[in-house]
PDB file of N, CA, C, O and CB in Angstrom:
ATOM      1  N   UNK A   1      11.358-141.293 -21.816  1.00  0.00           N
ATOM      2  CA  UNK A   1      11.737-142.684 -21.753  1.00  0.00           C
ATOM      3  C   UNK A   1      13.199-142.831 -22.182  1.00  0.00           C
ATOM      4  O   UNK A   1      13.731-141.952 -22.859  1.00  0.00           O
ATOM      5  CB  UNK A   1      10.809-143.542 -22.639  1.00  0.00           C
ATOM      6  N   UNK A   2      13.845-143.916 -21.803  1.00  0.00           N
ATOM      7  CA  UNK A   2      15.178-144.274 -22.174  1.00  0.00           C
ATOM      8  C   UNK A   2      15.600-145.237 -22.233  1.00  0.00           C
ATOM      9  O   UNK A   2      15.553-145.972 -21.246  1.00  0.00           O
ATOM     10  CB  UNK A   2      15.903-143.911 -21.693  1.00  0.00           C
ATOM     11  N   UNK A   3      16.135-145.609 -23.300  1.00  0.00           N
ATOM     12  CA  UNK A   3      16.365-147.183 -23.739  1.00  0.00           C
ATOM     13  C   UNK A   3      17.610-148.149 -22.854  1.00  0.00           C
ATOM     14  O   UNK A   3      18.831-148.070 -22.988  1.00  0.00           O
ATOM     15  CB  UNK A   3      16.881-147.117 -25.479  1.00  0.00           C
ATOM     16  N   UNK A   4      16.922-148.940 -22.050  1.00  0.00           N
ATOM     17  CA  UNK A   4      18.348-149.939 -21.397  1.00  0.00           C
ATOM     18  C   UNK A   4      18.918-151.356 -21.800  1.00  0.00           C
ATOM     19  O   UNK A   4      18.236-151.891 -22.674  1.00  0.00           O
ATOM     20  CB  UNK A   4      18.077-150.293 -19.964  1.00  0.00           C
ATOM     21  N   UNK A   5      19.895-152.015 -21.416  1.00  0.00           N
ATOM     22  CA  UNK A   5      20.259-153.090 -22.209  1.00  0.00           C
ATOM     23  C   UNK A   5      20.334-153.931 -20.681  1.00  0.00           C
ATOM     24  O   UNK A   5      20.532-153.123 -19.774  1.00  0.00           O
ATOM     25  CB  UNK A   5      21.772-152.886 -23.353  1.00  0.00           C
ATOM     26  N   UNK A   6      20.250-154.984 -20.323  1.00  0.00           N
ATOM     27  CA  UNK A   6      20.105-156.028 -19.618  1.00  0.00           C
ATOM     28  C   UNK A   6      21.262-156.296 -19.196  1.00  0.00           C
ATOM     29  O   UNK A   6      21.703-157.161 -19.953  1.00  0.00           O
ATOM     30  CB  UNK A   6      19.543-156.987 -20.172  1.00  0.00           C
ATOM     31  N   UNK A   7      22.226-155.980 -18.194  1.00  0.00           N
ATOM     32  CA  UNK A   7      23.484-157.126 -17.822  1.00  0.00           C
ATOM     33  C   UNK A   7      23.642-158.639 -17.583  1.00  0.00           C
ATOM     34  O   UNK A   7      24.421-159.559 -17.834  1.00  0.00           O
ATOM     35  CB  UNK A   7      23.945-156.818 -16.735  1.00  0.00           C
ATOM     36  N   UNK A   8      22.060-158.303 -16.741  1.00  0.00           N
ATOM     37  CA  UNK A   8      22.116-159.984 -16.769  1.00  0.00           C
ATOM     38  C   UNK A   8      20.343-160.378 -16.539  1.00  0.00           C
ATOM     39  O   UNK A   8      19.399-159.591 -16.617  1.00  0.00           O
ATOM     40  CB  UNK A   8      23.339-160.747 -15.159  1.00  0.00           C
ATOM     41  N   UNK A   9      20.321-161.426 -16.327  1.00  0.00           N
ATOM     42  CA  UNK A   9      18.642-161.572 -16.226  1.00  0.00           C
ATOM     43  C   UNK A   9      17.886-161.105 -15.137  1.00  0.00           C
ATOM     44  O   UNK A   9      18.170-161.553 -14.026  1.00  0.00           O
ATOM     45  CB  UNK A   9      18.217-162.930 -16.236  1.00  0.00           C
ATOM     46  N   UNK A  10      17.155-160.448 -15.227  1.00  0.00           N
ATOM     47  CA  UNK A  10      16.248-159.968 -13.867  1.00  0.00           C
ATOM     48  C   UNK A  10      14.918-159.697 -14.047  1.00  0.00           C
ATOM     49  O   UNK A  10      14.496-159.688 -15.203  1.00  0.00           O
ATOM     50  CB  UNK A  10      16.717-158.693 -13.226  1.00  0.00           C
ATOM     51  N   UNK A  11      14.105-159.455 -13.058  1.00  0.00           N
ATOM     52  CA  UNK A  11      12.584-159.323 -12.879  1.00  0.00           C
ATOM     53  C   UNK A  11      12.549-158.113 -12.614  1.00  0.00           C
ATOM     54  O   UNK A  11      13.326-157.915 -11.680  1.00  0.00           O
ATOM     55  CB  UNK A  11      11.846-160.133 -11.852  1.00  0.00           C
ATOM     56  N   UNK A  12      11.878-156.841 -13.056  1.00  0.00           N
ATOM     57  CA  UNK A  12      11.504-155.483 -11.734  1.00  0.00           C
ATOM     58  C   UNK A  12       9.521-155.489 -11.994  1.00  0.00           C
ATOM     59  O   UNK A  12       8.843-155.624 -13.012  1.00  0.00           O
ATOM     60  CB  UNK A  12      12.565-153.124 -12.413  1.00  0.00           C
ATOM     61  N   UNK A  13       9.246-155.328 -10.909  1.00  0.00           N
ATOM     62  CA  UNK A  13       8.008-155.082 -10.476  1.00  0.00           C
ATOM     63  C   UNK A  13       7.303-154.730 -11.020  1.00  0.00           C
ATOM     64  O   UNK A  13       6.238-155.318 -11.203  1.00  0.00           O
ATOM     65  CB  UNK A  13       7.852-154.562  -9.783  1.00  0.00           C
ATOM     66  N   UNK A  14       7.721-153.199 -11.691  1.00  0.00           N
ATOM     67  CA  UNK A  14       7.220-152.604 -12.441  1.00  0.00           C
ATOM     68  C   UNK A  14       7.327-152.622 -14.369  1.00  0.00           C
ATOM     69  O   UNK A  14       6.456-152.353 -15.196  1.00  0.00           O
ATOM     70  CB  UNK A  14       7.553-151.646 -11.792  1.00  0.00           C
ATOM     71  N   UNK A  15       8.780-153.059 -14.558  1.00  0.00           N
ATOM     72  CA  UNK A  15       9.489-152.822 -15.824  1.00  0.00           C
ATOM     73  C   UNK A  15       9.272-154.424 -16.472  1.00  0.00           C
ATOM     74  O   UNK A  15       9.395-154.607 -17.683  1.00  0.00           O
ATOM     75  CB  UNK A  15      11.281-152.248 -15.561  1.00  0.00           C
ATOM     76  N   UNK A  16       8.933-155.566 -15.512  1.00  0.00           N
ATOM     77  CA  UNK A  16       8.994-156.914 -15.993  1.00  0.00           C
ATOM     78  C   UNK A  16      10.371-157.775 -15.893  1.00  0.00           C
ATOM     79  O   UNK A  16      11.339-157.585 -15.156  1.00  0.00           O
ATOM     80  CB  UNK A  16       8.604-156.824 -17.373  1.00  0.00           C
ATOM     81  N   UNK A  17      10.194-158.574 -16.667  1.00  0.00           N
ATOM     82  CA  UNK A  17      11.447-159.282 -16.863  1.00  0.00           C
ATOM     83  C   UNK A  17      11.740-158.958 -17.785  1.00  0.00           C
ATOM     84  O   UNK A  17      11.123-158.517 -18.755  1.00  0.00           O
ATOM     85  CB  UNK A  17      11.582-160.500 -16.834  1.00  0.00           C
ATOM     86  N   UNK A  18      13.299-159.247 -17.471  1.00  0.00           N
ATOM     87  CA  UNK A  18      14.293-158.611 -18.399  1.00  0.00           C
ATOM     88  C   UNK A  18      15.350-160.012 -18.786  1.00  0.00           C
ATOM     89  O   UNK A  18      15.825-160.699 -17.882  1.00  0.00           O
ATOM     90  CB  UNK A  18      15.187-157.146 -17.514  1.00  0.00           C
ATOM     91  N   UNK A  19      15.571-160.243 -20.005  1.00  0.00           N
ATOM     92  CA  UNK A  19      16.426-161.242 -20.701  1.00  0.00           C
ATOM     93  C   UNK A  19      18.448-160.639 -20.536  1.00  0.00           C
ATOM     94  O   UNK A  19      18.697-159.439 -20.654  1.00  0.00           O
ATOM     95  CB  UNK A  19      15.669-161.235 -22.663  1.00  0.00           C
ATOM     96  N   UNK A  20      19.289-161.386 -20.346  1.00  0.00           N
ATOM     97  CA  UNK A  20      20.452-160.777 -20.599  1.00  0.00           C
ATOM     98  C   UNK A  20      20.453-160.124 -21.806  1.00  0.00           C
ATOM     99  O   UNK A  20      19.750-160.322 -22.796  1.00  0.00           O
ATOM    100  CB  UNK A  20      21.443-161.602 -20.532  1.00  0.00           C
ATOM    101  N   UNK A  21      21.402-159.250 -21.593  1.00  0.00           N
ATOM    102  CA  UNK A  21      21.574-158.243 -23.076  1.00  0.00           C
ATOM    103  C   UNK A  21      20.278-157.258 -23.609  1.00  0.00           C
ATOM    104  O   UNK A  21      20.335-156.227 -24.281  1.00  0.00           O
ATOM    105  CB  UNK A  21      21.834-159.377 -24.489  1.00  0.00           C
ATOM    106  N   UNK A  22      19.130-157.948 -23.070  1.00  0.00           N
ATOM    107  CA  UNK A  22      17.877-157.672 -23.915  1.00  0.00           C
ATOM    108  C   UNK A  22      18.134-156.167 -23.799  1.00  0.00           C
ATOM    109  O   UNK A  22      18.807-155.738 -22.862  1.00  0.00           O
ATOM    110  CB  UNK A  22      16.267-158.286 -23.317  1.00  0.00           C
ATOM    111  N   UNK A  23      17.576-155.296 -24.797  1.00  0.00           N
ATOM    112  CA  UNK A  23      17.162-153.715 -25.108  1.00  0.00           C
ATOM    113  C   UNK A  23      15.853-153.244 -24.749  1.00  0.00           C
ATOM    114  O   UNK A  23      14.959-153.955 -25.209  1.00  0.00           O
ATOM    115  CB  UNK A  23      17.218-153.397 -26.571  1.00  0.00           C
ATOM    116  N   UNK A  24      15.401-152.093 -23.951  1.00  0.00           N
ATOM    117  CA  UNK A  24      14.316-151.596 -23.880  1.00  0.00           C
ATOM    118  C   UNK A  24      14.298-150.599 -23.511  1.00  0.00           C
ATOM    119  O   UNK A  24      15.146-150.031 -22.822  1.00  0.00           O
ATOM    120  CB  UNK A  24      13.644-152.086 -23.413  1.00  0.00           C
ATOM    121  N   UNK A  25      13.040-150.103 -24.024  1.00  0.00           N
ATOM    122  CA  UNK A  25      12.910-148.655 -23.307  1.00  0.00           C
ATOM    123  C   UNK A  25      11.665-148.489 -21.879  1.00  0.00           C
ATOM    124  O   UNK A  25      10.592-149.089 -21.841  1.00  0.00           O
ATOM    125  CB  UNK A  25      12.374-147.510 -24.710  1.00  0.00           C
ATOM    126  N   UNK A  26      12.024-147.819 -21.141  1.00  0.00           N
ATOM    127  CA  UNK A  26      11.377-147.631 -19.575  1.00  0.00           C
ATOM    128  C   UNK A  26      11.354-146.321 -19.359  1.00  0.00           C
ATOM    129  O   UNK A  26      12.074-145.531 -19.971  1.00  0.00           O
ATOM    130  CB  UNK A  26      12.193-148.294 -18.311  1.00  0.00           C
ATOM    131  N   UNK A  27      10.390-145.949 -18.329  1.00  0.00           N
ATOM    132  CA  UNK A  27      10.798-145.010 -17.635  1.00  0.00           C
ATOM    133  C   UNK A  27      11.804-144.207 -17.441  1.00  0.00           C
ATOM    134  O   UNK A  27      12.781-144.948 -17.330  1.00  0.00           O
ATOM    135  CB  UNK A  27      10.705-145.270 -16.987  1.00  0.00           C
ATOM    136  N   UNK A  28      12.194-142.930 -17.316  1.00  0.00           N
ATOM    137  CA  UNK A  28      13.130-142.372 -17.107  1.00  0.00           C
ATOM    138  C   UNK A  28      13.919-142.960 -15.534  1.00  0.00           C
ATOM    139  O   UNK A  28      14.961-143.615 -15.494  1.00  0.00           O
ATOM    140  CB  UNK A  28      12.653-140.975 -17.262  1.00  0.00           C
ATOM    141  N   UNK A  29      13.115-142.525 -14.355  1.00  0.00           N
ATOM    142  CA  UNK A  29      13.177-143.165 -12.574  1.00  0.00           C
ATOM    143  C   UNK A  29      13.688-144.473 -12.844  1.00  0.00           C
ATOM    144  O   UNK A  29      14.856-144.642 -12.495  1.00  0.00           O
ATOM    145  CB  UNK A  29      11.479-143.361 -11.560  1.00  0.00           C
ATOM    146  N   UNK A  30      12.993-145.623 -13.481  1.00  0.00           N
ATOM    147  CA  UNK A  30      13.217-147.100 -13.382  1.00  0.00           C
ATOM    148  C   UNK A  30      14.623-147.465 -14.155  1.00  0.00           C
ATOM    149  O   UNK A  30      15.341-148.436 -13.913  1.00  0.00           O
ATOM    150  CB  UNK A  30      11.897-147.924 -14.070  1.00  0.00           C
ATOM    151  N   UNK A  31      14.865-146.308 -15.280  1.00  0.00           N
ATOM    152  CA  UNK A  31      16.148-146.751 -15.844  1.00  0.00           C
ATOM    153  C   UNK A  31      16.933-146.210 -15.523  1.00  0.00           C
ATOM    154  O   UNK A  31      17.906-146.735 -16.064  1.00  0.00           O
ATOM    155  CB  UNK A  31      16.357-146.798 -16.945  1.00  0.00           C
ATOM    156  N   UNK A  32      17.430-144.984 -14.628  1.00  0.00           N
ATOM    157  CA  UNK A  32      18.505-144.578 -13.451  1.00  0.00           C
ATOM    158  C   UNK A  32      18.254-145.829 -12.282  1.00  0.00           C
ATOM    159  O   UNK A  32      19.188-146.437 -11.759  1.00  0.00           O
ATOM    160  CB  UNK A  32      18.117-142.766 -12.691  1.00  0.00           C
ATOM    161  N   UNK A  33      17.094-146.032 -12.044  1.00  0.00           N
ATOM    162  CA  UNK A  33      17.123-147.220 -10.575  1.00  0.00           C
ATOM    163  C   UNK A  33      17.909-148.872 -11.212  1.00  0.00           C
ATOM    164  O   UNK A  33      18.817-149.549 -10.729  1.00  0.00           O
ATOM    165  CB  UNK A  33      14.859-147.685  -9.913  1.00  0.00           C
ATOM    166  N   UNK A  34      17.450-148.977 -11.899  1.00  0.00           N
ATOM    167  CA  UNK A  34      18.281-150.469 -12.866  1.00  0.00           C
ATOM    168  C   UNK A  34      19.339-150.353 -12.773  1.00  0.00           C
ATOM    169  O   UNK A  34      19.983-151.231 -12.199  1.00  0.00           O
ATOM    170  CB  UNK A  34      18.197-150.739 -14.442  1.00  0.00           C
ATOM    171  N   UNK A  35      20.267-148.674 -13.550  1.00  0.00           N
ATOM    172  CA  UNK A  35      21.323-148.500 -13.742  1.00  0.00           C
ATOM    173  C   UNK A  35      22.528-148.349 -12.476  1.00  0.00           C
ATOM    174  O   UNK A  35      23.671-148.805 -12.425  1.00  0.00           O
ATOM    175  CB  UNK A  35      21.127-147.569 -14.507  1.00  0.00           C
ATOM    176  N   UNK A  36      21.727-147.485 -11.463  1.00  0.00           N
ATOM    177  CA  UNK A  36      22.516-147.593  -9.880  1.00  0.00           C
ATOM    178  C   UNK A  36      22.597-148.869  -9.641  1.00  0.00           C
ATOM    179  O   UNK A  36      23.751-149.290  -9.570  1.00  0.00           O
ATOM    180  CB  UNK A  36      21.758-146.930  -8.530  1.00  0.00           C
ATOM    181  N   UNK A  37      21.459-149.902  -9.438  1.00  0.00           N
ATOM    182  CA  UNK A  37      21.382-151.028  -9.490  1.00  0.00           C
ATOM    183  C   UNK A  37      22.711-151.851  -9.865  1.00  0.00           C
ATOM    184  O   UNK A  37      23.108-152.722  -9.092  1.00  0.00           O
ATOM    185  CB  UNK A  37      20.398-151.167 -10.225  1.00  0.00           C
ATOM    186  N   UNK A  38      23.517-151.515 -11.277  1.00  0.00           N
ATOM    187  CA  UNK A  38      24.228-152.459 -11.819  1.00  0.00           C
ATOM    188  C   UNK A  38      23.754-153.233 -12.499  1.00  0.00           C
ATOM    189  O   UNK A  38      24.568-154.091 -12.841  1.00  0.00           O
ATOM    190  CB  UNK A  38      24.758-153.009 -11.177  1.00  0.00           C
ATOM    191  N   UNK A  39      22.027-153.466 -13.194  1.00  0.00           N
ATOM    192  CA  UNK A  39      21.343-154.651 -13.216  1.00  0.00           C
ATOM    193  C   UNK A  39      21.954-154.074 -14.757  1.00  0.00           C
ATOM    194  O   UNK A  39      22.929-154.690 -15.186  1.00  0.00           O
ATOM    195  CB  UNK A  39      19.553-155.016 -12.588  1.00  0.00           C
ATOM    196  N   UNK A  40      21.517-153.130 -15.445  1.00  0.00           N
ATOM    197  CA  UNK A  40      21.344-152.645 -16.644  1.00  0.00           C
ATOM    198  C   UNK A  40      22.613-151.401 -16.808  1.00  0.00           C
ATOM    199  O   UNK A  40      23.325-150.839 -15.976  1.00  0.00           O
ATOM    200  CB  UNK A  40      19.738-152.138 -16.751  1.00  0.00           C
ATOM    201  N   UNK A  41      22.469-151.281 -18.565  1.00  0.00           N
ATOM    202  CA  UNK A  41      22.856-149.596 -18.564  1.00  0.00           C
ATOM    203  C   UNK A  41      22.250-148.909 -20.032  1.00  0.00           C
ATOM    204  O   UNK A  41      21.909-149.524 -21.043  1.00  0.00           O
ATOM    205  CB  UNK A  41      24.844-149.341 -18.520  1.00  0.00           C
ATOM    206  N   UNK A  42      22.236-147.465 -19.798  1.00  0.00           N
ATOM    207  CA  UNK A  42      21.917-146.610 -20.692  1.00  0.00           C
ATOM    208  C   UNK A  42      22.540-147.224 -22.378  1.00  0.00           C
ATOM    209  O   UNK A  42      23.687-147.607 -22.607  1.00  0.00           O
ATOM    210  CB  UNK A  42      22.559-145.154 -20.091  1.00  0.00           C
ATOM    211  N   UNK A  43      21.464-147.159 -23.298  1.00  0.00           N
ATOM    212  CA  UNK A  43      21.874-147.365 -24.653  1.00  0.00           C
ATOM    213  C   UNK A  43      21.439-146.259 -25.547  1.00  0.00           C
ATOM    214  O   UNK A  43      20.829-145.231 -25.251  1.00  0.00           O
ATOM    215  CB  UNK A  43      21.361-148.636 -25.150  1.00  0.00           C
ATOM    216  N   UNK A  44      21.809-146.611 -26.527  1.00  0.00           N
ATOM    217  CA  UNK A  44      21.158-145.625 -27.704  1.00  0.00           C
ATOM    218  C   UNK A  44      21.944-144.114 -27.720  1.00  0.00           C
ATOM    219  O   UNK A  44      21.215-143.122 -27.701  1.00  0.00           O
ATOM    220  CB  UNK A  44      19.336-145.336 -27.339  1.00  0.00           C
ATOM    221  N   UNK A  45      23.108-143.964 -27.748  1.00  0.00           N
ATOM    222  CA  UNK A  45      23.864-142.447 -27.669  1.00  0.00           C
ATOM    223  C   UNK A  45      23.748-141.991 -26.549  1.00  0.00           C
ATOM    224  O   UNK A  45      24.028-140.826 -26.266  1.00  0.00           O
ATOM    225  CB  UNK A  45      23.386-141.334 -28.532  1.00  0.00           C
ATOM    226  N   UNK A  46      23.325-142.831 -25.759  1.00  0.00           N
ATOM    227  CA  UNK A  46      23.339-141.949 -24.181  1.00  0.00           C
ATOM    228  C   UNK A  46      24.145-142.642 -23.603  1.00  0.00           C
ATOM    229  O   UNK A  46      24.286-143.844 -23.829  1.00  0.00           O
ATOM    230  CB  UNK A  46      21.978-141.809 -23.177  1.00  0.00           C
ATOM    231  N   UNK A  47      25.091-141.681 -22.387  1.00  0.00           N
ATOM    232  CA  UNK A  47      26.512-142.347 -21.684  1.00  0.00           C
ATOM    233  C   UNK A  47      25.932-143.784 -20.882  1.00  0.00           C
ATOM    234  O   UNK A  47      24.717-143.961 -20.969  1.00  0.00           O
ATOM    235  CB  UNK A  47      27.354-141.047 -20.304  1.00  0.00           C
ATOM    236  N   UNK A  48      26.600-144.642 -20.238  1.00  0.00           N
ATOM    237  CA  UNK A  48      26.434-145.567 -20.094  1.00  0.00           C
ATOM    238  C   UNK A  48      26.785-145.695 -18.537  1.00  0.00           C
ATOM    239  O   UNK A  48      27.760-144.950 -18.430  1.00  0.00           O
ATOM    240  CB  UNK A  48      26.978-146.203 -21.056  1.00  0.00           C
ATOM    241  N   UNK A  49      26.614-146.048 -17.705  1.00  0.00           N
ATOM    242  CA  UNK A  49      27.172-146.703 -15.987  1.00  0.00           C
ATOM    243  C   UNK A  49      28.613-147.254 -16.798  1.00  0.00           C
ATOM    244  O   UNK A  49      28.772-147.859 -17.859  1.00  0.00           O
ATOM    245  CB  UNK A  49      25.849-148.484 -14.943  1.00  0.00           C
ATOM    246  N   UNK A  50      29.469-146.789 -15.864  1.00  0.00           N
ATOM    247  CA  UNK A  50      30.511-148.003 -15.690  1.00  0.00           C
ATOM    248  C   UNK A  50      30.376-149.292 -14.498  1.00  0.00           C
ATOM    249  O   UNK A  50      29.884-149.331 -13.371  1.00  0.00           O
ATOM    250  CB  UNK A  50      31.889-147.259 -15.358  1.00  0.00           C
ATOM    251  N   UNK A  51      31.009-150.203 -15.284  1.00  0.00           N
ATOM    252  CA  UNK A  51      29.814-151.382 -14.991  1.00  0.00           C
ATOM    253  C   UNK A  51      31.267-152.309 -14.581  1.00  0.00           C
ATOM    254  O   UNK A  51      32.074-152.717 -15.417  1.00  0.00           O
ATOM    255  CB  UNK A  51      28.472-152.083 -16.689  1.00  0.00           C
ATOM    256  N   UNK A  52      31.357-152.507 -13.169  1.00  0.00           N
ATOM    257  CA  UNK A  52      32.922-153.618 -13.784  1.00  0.00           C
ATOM    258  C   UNK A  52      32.144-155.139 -13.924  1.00  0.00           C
ATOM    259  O   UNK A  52      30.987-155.431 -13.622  1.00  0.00           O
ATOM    260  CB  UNK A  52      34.687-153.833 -12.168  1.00  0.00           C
ATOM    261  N   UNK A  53      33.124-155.907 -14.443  1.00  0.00           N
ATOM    262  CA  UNK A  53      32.805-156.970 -15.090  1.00  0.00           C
ATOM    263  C   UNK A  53      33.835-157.152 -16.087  1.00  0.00           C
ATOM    264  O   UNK A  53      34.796-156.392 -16.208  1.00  0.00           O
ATOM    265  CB  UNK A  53      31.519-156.902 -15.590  1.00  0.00           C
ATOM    266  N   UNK A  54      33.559-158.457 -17.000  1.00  0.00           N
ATOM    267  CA  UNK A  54      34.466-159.130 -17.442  1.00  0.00           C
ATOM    268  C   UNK A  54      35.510-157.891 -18.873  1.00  0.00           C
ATOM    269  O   UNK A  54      36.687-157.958 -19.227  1.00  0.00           O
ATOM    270  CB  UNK A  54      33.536-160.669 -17.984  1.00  0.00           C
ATOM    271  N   UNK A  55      34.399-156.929 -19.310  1.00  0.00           N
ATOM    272  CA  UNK A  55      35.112-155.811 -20.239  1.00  0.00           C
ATOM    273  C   UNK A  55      35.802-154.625 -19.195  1.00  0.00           C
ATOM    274  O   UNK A  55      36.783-153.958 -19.522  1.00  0.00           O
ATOM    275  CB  UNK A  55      33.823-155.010 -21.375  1.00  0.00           C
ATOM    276  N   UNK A  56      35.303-154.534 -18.265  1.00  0.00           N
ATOM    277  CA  UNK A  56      36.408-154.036 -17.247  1.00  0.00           C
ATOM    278  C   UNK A  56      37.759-154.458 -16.728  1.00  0.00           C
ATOM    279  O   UNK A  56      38.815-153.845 -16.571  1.00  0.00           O
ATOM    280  CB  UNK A  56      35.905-153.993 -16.286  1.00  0.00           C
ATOM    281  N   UNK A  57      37.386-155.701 -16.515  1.00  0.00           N
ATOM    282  CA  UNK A  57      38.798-156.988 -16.235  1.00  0.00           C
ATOM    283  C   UNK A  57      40.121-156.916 -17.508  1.00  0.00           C
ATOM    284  O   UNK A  57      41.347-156.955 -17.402  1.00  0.00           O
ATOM    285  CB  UNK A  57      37.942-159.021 -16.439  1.00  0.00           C
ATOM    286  N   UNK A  58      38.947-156.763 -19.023  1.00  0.00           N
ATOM    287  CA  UNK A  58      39.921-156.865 -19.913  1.00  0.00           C
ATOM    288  C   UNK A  58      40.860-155.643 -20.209  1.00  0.00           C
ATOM    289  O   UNK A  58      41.986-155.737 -20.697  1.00  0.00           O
ATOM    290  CB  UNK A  58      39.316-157.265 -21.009  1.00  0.00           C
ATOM    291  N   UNK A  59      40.077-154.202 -19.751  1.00  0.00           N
ATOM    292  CA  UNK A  59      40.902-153.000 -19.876  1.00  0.00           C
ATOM    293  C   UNK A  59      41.675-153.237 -18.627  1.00  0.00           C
ATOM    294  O   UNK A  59      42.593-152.422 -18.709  1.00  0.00           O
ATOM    295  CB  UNK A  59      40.095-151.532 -19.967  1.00  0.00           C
ATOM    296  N   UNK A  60      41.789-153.765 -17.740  1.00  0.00           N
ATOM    297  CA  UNK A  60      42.686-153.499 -17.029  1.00  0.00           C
ATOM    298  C   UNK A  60      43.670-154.532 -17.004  1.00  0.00           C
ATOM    299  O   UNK A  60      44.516-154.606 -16.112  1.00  0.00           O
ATOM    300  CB  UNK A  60      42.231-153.183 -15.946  1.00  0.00           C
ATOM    301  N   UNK A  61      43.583-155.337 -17.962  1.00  0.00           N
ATOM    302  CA  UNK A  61      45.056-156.449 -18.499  1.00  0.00           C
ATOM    303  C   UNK A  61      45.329-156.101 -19.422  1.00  0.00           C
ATOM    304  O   UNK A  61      46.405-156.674 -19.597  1.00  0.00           O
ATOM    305  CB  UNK A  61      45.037-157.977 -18.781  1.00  0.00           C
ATOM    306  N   UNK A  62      45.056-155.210 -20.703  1.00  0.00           N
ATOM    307  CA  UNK A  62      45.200-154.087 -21.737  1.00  0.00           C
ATOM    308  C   UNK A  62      46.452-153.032 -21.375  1.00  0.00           C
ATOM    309  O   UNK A  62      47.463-152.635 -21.954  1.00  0.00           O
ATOM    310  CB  UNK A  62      43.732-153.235 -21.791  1.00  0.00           C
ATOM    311  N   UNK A  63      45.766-152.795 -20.014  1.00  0.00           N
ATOM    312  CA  UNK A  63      47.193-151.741 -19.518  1.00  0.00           C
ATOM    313  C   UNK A  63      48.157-151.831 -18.787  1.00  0.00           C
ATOM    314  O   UNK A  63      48.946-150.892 -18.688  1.00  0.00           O
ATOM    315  CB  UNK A  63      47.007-150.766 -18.963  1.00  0.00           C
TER     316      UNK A  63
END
Protein backbone atom coordinates (compact mmCIF):
# COMPACT_ATOMS: atom_id res chain seq x y z
CA UNK A 1 0.00 0.00 0.00
CA UNK A 2 0.99 3.66 -0.41
CA UNK A 3 -0.05 6.66 1.09
CA UNK A 4 -1.58 9.59 -1.38
CA UNK A 5 -2.58 13.19 -0.78
CA UNK A 6 -5.60 14.60 -2.84
CA UNK A 7 -4.90 17.58 -5.39
CA UNK A 8 -8.16 18.26 -5.64
CA UNK A 9 -11.58 16.62 -4.96
CA UNK A 10 -12.47 13.45 -6.69
CA UNK A 11 -14.46 10.15 -6.64
CA UNK A 12 -12.55 6.69 -7.88
CA UNK A 13 -14.69 3.63 -8.11
CA UNK A 14 -12.75 1.72 -6.32
CA UNK A 15 -10.61 4.05 -3.74
CA UNK A 16 -13.93 6.36 -2.94
CA UNK A 17 -14.00 9.86 -2.54
CA UNK A 18 -11.36 11.77 -1.99
CA UNK A 19 -11.41 15.40 -0.10
CA UNK A 20 -8.68 18.09 -1.43
CA UNK A 21 -5.41 17.64 0.29
CA UNK A 22 -6.97 14.63 2.09
CA UNK A 23 -4.09 11.70 2.95
CA UNK A 24 -4.55 8.02 2.35
CA UNK A 25 -3.34 4.98 1.86
CA UNK A 26 -4.54 2.63 -1.36
CA UNK A 27 -3.46 0.21 -3.35
CA UNK A 28 -0.23 0.16 -4.85
CA UNK A 29 -2.07 0.05 -9.07
CA UNK A 30 -4.77 2.76 -7.84
CA UNK A 31 -2.06 5.07 -6.40
CA UNK A 32 0.31 5.07 -9.62
CA UNK A 33 -3.30 5.34 -11.62
CA UNK A 34 -4.41 8.65 -9.39
CA UNK A 35 -0.86 9.77 -9.68
CA UNK A 36 -0.55 9.51 -13.80
CA UNK A 37 -3.91 10.84 -13.43
CA UNK A 38 -2.63 14.23 -11.87
CA UNK A 39 -5.61 13.70 -9.44
CA UNK A 40 -3.15 12.90 -6.43
CA UNK A 41 0.58 12.32 -5.42
CA UNK A 42 2.85 9.99 -3.49
CA UNK A 43 3.37 11.03 0.37
CA UNK A 44 5.10 9.80 3.27
CA UNK A 45 9.09 9.75 2.06
CA UNK A 46 8.18 8.53 -1.16
CA UNK A 47 9.08 10.80 -4.40
CA UNK A 48 6.17 12.60 -5.50
CA UNK A 49 4.62 13.29 -9.47
CA UNK A 50 5.56 16.58 -10.56
CA UNK A 51 2.41 18.16 -10.62
CA UNK A 52 2.26 21.75 -12.39
CA UNK A 53 0.03 24.03 -10.71
CA UNK A 54 0.07 27.02 -8.70
CA UNK A 55 3.73 25.75 -6.64
CA UNK A 56 5.00 25.13 -10.07
CA UNK A 57 3.93 28.68 -11.36
CA UNK A 58 5.72 29.98 -8.21
CA UNK A 59 9.20 28.19 -9.01
CA UNK A 60 9.10 29.43 -12.16
CA UNK A 61 8.72 33.33 -11.10
CA UNK A 62 11.48 32.38 -8.36
CA UNK A 63 13.81 32.02 -11.33
Amino acid sequence: MKTIRALRQFSHYHAGHFDQHESRPVADDIAEALVDMKLAELVDGEQSAPVDGPAKAKEKVKK
